[in-house]
SERO-368810 format. One record per residue (C-alpha): residue in one letter; x, y, z; residue number from 0. Coordinates in Angstrom, 1 decimal, decimal comma, always signed. Layout:
BEGIN
+------+--------+--------+--------+-----+
: type :   east :  north :     up : seq :
+------+--------+--------+--------+-----+
:    a :      X :      Y :      Z : NUM :
...
+------+--------+--------+--------+-----+
This chain:
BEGIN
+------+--------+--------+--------+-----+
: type :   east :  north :     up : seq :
+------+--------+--------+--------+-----+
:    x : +278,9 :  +32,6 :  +81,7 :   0 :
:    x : +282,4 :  +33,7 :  +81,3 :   1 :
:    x : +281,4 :  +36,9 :  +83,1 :   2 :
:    x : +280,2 :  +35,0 :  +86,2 :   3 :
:    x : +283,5 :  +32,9 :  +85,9 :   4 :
:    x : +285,4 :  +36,3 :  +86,1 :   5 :
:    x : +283,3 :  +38,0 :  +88,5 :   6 :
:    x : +283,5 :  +34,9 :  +91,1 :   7 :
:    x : +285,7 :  +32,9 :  +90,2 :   8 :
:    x : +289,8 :  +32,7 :  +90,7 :   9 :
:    x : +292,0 :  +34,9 :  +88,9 :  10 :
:    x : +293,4 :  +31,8 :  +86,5 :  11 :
:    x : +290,2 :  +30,0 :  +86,0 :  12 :
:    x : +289,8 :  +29,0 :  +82,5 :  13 :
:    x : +286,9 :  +30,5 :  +80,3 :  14 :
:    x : +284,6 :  +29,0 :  +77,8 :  15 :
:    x : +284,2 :  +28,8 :  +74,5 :  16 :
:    x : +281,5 :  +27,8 :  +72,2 :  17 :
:    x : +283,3 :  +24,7 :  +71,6 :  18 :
:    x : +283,0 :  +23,7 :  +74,8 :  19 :
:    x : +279,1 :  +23,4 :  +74,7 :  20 :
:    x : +279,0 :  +21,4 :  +71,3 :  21 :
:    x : +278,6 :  +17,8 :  +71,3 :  22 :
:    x : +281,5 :  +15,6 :  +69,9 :  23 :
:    x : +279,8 :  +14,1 :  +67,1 :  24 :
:    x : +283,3 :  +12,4 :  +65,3 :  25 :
:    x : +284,0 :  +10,6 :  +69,0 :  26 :
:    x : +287,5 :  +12,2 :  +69,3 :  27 :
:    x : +289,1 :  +12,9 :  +72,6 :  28 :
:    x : +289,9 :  +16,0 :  +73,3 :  29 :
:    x : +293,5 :  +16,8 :  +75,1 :  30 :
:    x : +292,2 :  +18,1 :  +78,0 :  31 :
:    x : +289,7 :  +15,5 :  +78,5 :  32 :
:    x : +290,4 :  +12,6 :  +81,1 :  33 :
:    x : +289,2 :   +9,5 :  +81,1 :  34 :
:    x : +287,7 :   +8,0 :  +84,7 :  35 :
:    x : +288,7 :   +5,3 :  +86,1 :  36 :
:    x : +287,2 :   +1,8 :  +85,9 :  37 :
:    x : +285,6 :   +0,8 :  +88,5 :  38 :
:    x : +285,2 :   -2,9 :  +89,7 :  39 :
:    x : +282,3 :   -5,2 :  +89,5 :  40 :
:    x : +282,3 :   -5,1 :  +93,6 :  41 :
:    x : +282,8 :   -1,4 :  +93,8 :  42 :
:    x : +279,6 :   -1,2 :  +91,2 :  43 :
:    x : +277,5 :   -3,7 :  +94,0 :  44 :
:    x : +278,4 :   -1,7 :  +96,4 :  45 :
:    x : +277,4 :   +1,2 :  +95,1 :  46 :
:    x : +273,9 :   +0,1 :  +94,1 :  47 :
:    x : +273,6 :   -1,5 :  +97,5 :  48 :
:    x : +273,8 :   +1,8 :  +99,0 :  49 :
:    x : +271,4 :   +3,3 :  +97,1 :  50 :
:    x : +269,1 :   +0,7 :  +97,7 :  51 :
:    x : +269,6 :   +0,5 : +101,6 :  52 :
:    x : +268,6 :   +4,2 : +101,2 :  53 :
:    x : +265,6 :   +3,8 :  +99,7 :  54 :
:    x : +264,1 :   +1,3 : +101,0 :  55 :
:    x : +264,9 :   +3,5 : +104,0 :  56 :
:    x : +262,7 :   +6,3 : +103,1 :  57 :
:    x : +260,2 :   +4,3 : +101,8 :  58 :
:    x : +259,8 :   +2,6 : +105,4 :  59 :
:    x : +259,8 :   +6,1 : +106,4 :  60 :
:    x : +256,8 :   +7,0 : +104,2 :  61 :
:    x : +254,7 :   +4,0 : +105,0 :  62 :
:    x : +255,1 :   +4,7 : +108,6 :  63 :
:    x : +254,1 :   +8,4 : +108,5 :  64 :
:    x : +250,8 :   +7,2 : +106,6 :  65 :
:    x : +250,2 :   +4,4 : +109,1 :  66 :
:    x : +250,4 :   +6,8 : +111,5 :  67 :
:    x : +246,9 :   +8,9 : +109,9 :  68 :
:    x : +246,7 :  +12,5 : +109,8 :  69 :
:    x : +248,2 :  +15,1 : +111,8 :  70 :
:    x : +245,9 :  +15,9 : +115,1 :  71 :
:    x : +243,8 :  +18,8 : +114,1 :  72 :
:    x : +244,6 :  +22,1 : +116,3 :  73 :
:    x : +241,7 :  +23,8 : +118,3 :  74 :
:    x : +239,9 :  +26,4 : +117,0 :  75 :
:    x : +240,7 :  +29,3 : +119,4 :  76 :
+------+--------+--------+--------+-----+
């Protein structure tokens, strides 16, 4: 990995170490770790709402191309 970072990566890009692979089993944060923001109980709705309005997009999409029945067969030439 650390060759692929040095090969295409930038020229100050951190490399790996073992340690960075290996769970944290004692729960301690790390210094360089962040912790991400909360987010709000409306941001969450709106988030799931989003994903649903998308599928039930595709599925609508689905039930439509199978309502519509198999492709029309091409001549034989």
């Amino acid at each position: 990995m650390n060759g692929m970072i040095s090969w295409s990566g930038e020229k100050d890009a951190k490399l790996t170490t073992p340690m960075d692979f290996m769970p944290d089993w004692e729960g301690e944060v790390r210094k360089d770790e962040v912790k991400a923001p909360r987010q709000s109980v409306e941001e969450q709705k709106r988030i799931l709402f989003a994903i649903a309005k998308t599928q039930k997009k595709k599925a609508e999409r689905e039930n439509n191309l199978r309502e519509k029945g198999p492709p029309i067969k091409l001549r034989n030439k």
